[in-house]
C-alpha positions as a Markdown table, in Angstrom:
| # | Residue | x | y | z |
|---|---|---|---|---|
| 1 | Unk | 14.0 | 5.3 | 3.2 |
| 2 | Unk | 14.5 | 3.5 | -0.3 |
| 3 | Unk | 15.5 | 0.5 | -0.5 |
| 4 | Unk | 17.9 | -1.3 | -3.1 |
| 5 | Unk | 16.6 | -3.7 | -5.5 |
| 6 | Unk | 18.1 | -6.3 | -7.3 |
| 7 | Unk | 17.6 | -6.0 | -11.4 |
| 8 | Unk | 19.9 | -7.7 | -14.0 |
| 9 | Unk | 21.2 | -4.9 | -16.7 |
| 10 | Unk | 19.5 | -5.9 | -19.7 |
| 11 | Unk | 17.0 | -7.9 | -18.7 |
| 12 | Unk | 13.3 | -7.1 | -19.4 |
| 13 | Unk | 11.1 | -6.3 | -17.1 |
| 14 | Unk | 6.5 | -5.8 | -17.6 |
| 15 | Unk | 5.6 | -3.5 | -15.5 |
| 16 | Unk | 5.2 | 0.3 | -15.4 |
| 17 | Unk | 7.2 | 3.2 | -15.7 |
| 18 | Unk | 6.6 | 7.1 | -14.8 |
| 19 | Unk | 8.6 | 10.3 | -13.9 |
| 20 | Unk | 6.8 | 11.7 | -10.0 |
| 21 | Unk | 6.9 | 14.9 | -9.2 |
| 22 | Unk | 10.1 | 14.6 | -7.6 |
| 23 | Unk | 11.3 | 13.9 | -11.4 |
| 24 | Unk | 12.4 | 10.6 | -10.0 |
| 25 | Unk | 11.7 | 7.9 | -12.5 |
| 26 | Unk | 9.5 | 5.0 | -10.5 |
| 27 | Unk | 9.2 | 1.6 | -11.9 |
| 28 | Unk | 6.3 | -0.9 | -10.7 |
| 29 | Unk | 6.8 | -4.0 | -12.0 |
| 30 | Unk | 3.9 | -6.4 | -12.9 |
| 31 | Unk | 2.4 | -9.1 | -10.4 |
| 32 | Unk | 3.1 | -11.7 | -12.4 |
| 33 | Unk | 4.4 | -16.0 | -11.9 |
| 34 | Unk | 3.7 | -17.7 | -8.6 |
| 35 | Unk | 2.6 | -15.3 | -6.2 |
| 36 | Unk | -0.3 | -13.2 | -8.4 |
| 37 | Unk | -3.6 | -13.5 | -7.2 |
| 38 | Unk | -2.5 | -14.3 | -3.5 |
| 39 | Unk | -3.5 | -11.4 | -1.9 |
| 40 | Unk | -7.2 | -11.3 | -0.9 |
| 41 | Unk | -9.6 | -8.1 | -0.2 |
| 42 | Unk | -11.2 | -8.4 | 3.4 |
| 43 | Unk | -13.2 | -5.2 | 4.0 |
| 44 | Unk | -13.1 | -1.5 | 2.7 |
| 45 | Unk | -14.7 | 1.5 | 4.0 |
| 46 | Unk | -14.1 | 5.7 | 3.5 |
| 47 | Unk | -10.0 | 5.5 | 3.2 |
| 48 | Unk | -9.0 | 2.8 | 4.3 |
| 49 | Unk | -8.8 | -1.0 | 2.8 |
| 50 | Unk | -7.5 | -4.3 | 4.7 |
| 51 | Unk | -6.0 | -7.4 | 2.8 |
| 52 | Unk | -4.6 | -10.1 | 3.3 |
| 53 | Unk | -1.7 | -12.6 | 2.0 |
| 54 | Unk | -0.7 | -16.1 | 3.0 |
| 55 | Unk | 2.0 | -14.9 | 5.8 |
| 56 | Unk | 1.0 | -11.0 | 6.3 |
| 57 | Unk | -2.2 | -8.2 | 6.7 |
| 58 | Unk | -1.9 | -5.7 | 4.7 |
| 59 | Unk | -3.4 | -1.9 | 5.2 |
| 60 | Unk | -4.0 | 0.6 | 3.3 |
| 61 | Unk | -4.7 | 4.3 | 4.2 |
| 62 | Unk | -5.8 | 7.3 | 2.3 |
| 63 | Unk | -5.3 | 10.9 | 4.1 |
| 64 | Unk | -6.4 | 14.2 | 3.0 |
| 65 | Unk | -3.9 | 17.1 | 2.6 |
| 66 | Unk | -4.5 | 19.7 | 5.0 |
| 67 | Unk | -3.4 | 23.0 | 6.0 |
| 68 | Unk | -1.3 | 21.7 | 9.0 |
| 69 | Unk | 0.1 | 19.0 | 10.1 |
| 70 | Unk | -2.2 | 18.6 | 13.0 |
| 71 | Unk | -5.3 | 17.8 | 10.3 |
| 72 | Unk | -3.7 | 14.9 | 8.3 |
| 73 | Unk | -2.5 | 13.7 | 11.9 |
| 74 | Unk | -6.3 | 13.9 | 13.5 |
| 75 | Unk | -7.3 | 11.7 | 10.2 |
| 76 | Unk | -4.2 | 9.2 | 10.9 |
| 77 | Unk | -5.3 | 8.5 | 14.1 |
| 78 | Unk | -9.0 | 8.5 | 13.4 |
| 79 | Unk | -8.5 | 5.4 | 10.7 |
| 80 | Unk | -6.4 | 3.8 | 13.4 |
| 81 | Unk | -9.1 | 3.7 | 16.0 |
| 82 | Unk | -11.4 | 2.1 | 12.9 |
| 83 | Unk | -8.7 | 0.0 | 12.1 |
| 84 | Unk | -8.0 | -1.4 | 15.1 |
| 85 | Unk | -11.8 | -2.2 | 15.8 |
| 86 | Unk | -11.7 | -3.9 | 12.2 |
| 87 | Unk | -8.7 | -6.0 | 13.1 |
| 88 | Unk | -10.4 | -7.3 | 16.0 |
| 89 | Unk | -13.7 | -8.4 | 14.1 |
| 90 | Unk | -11.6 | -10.3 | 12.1 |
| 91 | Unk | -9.6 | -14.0 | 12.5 |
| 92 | Unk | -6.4 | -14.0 | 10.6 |
């Protein structure tokens, strides 16, 4: 699902721009004015990484394309289990 943004025609935004391979142009703007530097690393291991902000944890996943569907699914569910026991070593 996309979701709409709000930007004022005209106005300039820092950031970064690039064509996927979808030949959709995606824009990521720069963390920039009040709220950069607020999110904080907690731990990292072998594809997966958890953060956190002031109101929210943030998680981070990286999963190997596979032949099937059934391969990327066993890896979902195999950083889930080590997700969950990292979420529970940890006080948020």
């Amino acid at each position: 699902m996309k979701t709409k943004e709000t930007m004022v025609p005209g106005k300039r935004y820092r950031g970064w721009g690039f064509v996927n391979e979808y030949k959709e142009f995606c824009f990521e703007p720069e963390h920039t004015g009040a709220n950069a530097g607020k999110i904080k690393a907690v731990t990292q291991g072998e594809g997966y990484s958890l953060k956190e902000s002031t109101k929210y944890v943030l998680v981070s996943m990286k999963l190997r394309k596979k032949q099937g569907v059934s391969g990327v699914l066993a890896d979902f569910f195999r950083l889930v289990n080590v997700l969950t026991q990292k979420l529970r070593e940890y006080d948020f």
